[in-house]
C-alpha positions in Angstrom: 0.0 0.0 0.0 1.1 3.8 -1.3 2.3 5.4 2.2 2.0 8.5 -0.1 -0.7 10.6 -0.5 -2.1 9.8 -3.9 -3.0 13.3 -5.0 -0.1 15.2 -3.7 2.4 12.1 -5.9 0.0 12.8 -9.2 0.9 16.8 -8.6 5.0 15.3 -8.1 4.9 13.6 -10.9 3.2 16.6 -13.6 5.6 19.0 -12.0 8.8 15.9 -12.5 7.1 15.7 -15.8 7.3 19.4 -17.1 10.4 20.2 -15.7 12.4 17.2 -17.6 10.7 18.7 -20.8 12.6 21.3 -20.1 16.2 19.9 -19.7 19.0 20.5 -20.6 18.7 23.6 -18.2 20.5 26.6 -19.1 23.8 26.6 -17.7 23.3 30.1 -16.3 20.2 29.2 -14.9 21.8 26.6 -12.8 24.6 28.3 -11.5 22.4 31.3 -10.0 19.3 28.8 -8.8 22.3 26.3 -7.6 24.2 29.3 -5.3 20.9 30.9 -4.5 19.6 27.2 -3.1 22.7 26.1 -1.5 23.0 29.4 0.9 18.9 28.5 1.8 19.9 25.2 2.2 22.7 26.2 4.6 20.7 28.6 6.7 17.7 26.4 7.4 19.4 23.1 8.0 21.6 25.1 10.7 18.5 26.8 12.5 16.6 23.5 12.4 19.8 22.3 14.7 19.8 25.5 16.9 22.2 28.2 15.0 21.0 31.6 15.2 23.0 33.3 12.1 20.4 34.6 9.8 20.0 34.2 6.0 21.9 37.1 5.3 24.3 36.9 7.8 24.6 32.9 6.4 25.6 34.2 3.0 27.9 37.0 4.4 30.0 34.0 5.6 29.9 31.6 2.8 30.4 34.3 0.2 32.1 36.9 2.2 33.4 35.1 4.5 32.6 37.4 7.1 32.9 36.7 11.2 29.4 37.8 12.3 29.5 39.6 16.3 28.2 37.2 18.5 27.7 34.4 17.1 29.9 31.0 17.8 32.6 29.7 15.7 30.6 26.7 15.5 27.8 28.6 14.2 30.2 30.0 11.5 31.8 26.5 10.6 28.4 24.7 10.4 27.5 27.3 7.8 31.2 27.3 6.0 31.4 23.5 6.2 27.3 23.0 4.2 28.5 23.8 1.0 31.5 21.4 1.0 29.1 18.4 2.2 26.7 19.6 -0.6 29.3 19.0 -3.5 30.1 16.0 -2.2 26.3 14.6 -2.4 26.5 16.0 -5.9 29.8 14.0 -6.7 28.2 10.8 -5.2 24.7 11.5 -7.4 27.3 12.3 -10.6 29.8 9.0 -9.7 26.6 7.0 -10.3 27.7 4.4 -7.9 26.0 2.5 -4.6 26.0 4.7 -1.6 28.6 3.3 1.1 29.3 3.2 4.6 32.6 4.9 4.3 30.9 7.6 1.8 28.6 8.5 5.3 31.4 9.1 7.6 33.2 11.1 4.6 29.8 13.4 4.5 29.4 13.4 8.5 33.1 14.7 8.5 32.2 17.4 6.0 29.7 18.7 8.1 30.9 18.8 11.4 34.6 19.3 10.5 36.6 22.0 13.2 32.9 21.7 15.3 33.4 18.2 16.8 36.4 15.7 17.6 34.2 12.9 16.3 34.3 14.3 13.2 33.1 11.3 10.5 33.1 8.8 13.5 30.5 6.6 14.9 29.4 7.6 18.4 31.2 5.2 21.0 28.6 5.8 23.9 24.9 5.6 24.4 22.7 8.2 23.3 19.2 9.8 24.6 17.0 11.8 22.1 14.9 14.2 23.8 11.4 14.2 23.4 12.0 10.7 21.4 9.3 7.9 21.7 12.5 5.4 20.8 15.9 4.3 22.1 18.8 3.9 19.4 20.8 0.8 19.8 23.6 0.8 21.8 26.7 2.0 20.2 28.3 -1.2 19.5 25.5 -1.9 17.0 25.2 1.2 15.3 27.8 -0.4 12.3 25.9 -3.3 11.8 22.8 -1.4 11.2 24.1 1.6 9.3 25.9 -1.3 6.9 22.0 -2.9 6.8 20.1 0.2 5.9 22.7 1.1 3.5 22.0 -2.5 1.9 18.2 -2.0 2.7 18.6 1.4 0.6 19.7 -0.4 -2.4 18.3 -3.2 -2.7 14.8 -1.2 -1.9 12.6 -4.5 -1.3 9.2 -2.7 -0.6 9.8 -1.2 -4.0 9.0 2.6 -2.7 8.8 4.7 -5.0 11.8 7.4 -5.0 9.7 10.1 -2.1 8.8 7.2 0.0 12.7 5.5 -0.5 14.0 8.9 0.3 11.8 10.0 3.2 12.0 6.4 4.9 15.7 5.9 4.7 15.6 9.5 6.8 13.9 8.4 9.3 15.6 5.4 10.1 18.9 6.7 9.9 17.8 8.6 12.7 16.6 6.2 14.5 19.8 4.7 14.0 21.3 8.2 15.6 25.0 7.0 14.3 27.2 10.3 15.4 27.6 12.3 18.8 26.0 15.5 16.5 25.0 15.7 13.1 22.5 13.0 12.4 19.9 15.3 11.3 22.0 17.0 8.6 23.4 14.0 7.9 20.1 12.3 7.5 19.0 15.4 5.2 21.7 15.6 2.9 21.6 11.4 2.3 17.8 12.4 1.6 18.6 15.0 -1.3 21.2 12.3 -2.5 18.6 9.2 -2.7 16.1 12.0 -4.6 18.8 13.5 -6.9 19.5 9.6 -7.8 16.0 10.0 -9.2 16.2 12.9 -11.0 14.3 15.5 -8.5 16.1 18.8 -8.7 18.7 20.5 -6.5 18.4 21.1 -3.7 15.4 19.8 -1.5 14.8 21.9 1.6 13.5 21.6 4.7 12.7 25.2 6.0 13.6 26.3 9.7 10.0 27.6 9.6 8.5 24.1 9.3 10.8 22.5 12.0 7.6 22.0 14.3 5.6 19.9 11.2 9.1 18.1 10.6 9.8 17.3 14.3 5.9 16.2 15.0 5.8 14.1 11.3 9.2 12.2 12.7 7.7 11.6 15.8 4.6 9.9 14.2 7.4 7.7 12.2 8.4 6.8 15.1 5.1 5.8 16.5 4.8 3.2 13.2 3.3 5.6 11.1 5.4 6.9 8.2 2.5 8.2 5.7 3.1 12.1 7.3 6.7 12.0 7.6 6.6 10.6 3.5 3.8 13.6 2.7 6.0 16.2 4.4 9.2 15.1 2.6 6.7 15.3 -0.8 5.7 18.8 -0.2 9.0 20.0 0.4 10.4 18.2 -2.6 6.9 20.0 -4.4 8.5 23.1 -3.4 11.6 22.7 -4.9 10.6 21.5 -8.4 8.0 24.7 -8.2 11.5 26.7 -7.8 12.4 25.4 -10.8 9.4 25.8 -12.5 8.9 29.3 -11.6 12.2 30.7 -13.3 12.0 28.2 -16.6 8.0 28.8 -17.4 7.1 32.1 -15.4 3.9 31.3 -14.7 1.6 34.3 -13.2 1.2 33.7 -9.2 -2.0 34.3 -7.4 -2.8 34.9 -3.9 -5.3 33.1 -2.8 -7.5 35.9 -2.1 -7.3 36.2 -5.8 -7.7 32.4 -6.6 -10.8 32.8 -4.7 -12.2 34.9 -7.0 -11.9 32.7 -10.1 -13.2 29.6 -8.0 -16.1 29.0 -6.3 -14.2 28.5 -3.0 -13.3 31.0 0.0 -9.7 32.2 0.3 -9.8 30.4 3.9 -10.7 27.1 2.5 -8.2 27.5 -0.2 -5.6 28.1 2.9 -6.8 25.2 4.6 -6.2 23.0 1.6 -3.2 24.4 1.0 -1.5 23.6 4.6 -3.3 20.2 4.4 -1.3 19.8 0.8 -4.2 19.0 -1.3 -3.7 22.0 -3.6 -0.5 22.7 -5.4 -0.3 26.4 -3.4 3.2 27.3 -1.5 4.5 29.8 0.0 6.5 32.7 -1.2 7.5 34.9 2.0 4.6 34.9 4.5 1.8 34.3 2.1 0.6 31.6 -0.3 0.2 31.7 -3.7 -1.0 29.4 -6.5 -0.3 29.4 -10.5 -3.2 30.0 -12.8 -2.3 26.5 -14.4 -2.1 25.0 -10.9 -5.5 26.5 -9.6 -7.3 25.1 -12.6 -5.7 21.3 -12.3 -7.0 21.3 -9.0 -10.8 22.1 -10.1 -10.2 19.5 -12.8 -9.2 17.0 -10.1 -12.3 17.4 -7.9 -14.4 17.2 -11.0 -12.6 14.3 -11.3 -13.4 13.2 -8.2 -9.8 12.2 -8.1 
């Protein structure tokens, strides 16, 4: 049984769909969308984990590289050390080859190089996740499993398709909890690398503002129920292709107060379908908006009855 939500994986696949018509990207295109995403990417996997640098002050130290007042070194590492673990998910997607256990230390390494001693080492001690519903094993099985889920990964015997492979193998890494610090950026980066493999687009982000849906969908994973982790991994990677989409077609964007006037549905139900992921809205600063094309697709759907 689909632990995807049917609707939200037809939207994936039109979006996949349109934005492969459209390769090979323009190499221009890439680089800006590619530096523009990898400095978001930076700034929101950080705050998820506690770092208070902002988004500007992020790309003042990755471009700049600027020492922000009051903030830690660490805070200034995590951010300069992102980029260097994102080109090497990028290599790995490019190389074309089975993910490996030493390619997870290399990446842990990456990220928490100059922050911790354990740097691209296993933790050799028990470990305690606040607020968790679960223990990970003891740290004398935590290479045995890793080397297991890695197998599981490839060999992908429930035959998932690529948003439920991807989302999945997140949450059991960190169930797993393999490092002292880091498995959460670690987990998110392997993410991005199982949904590259596929063909979804650079970069997939999960946003600092959605850390309490991300934290409360993990938490129901752990409970035994993965379907909301998989749907919030789906939306985010929703996001991403409409990135894309947005620079290569240019579609006109409508706020849903405006959507609401070409539908015969409030602007608050259209919000509350839009949080719930049922219609192909996101958000663009504080507000949603939908596409033209998007908005009518949905109609057509419920017609559908689909």
């Amino acid at each position: 049984m689909p632990l995807i939500n049917q609707r939200i994986h037809r939207r994936l696949l039109e979006k996949k769909a349109r934005l492969d018509a459209h390769r090979p990207f323009p190499p221009g295109l890439v680089r800006r969308l590619r530096g523009e995403l990898m400095i978001e990417y930076t700034y929101d996997s950080n705050a998820i984990e506690g770092s208070t640098l902002t988004l500007r002050e992020t790309r003042l130290v990755i471009e700049e590289g600027v020492t922000v007042g009051g903030r830690s070194l660490g805070e200034h590492l995590a951010a300069r050390n992102h980029p260097d673990a994102i080109r090497y998910v990028e290599g790995l997607v490019e190389d074309g080859g089975e993910l490996g256990e030493g390619d997870v230390l290399r990446l842990h390494q990456l990220v928490l190089q100059g922050i911790e001693e354990d740097a691209g080492r296993y933790r050799s001690s028990g470990v305690r996740v606040a607020g968790a519903t679960f223990s990970p094993p003891p740290s004398g099985e935590v290479r045995t499993r890793v080397r297991e889920l890695l197998s599981w990964l490839e060999g992908n015997p429930e035959e998932y398709n690529p948003i439920e492979l991807a989302a999945v193998f997140h949450h059991r890494f960190v169930q797993i909890h393999p490092f002292s610090e880091g498995n959460g950026r670690a987990a998110r980066l392997l993410m991005n690398l199982v949904l590259m493999r596929y063909g979804y687009p650079f970069i997939v982000n999960v946003t600092s503002r959605d850390r309490g849906k991300y934290l409360r969908a993990l938490s129901e994973a752990d409970m035994g129920d993965p379907a909301a982790f998989v749907d919030f991994v789906a939306l985010s990677v929703e996001r991403a292709l409409d990135v894309y989409l947005q620079v290569l077609e240019e579609p006109r964007l409508l706020t849903l107060t405006e959507a609401s006037r070409l539908v015969p549905y409030s602007q608050e139900y259209l919000s509350l379908l839009a949080r719930r992921g049922a219609l192909g809205a996101f958000k663009k600063g504080r507000n949603w908006v939908i596409s033209r094309e998007d908005l009518e697709r949905y109609i057509q759907s419920v017609k559908k009855g689909r």
